[in-house]
C-alpha positions as CSV (number, residue, x, y, z in Angstrom):
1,X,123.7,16.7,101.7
2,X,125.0,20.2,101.7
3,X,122.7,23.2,102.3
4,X,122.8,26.0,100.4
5,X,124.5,29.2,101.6
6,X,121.9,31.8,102.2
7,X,123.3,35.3,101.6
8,X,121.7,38.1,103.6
9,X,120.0,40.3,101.5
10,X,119.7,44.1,102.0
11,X,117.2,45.4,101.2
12,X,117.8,48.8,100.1
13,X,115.0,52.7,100.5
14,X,114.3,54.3,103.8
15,X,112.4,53.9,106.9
16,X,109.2,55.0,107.6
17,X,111.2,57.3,110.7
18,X,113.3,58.7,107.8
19,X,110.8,59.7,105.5
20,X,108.7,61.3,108.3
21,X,111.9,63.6,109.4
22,X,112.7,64.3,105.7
23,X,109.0,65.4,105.2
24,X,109.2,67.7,108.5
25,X,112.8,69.4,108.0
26,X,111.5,69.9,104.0
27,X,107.8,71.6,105.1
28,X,109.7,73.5,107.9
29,X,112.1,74.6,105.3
30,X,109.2,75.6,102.9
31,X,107.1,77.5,105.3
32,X,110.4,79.3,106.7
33,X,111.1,80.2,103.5
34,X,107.5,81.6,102.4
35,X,107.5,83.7,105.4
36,X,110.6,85.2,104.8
37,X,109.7,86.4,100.8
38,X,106.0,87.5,102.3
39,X,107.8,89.7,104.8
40,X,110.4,91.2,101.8
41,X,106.9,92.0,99.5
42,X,105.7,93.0,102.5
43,X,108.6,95.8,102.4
44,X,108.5,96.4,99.3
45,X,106.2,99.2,99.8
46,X,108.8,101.6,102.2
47,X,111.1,101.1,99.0
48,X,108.5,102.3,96.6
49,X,109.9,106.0,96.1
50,X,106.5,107.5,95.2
51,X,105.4,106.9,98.8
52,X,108.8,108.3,100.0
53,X,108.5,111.5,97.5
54,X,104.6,112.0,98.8
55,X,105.9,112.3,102.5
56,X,108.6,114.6,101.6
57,X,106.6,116.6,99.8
58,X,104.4,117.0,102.3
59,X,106.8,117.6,104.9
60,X,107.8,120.3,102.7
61,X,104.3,121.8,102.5
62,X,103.5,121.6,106.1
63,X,107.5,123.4,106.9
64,X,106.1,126.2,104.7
65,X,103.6,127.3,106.5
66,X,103.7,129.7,109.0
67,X,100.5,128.4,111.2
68,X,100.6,124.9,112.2
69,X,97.5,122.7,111.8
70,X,97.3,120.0,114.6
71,X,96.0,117.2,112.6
72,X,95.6,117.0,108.5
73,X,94.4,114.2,106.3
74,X,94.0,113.9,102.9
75,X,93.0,111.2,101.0
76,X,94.8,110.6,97.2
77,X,93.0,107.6,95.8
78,X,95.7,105.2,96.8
79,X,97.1,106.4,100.2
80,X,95.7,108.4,102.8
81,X,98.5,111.1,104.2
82,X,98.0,111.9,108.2
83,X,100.2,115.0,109.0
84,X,100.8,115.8,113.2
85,X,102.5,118.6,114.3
86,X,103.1,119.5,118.0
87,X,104.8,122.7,119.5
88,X,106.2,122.2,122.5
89,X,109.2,124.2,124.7
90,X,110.2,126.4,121.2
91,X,110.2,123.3,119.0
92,X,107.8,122.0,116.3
93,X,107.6,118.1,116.2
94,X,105.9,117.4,112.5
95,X,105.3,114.1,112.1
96,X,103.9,112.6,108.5
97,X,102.4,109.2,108.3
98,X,100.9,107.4,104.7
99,X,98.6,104.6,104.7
100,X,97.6,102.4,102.2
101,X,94.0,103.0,101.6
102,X,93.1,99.5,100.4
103,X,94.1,98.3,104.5
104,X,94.4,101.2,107.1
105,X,97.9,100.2,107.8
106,X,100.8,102.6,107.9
107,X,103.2,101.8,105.0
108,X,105.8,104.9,106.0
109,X,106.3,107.5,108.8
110,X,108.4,110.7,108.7
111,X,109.8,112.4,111.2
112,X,111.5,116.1,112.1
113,X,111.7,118.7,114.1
114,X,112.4,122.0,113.8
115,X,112.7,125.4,116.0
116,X,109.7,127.6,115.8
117,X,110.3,130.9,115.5
């Protein structure tokens, strides 16, 4: 009597090892990839030209004047503007800083100098 020929079978999907890696590499990928967008948003703000236009003009205001005040705030509803100015050897350091007001962080800083005469 003759015995029947058993074929191997393959059995086809993936290994528990495989679907493990694949699941790490994919939720690294993911959380990589949220960061990076969150840090863009993020950003978004020193590109907002409003907040660039509000420090110039207030650099402009505080290069008027002919008395330099230390330390100014004001506070516009939506950002708070912090303007330094330091003499020191014949020069004026003015320095303007905007924060949101919604978090207390600093969203853009501007920076010159001039000669004070």
């Amino acid at each position: 009597m003759k015995r029947p020929i058993r074929r191997k079978q393959f059995q086809s999907g993936f290994t528990l090892i495989e679907v493990l890696l694949a699941l790490i590499v994919f939720s690294l990928s993911f959380f990589f990839t949220t960061q990076f967008f969150k840090m863009i948003y993020s950003n978004e703000l020193l590109k907002d030209d409003r907040v660039v236009r509000l420090a110039i003009n207030e650099m402009e205001s505080v290069i008027s004047q002919k008395d330099f005040q230390p330390l100014t705030l004001k506070n516009t509803g939506k950002w708070k503007i912090e303007t330094r100015t330091e003499i020191d050897n014949g020069f004026v350091m003015i320095e303007v800083n905007i924060f949101s007001s919604n978090s207390n962080s600093r969203v853009y800083q501007l920076k010159t100098y001039r000669i004070n005469n």
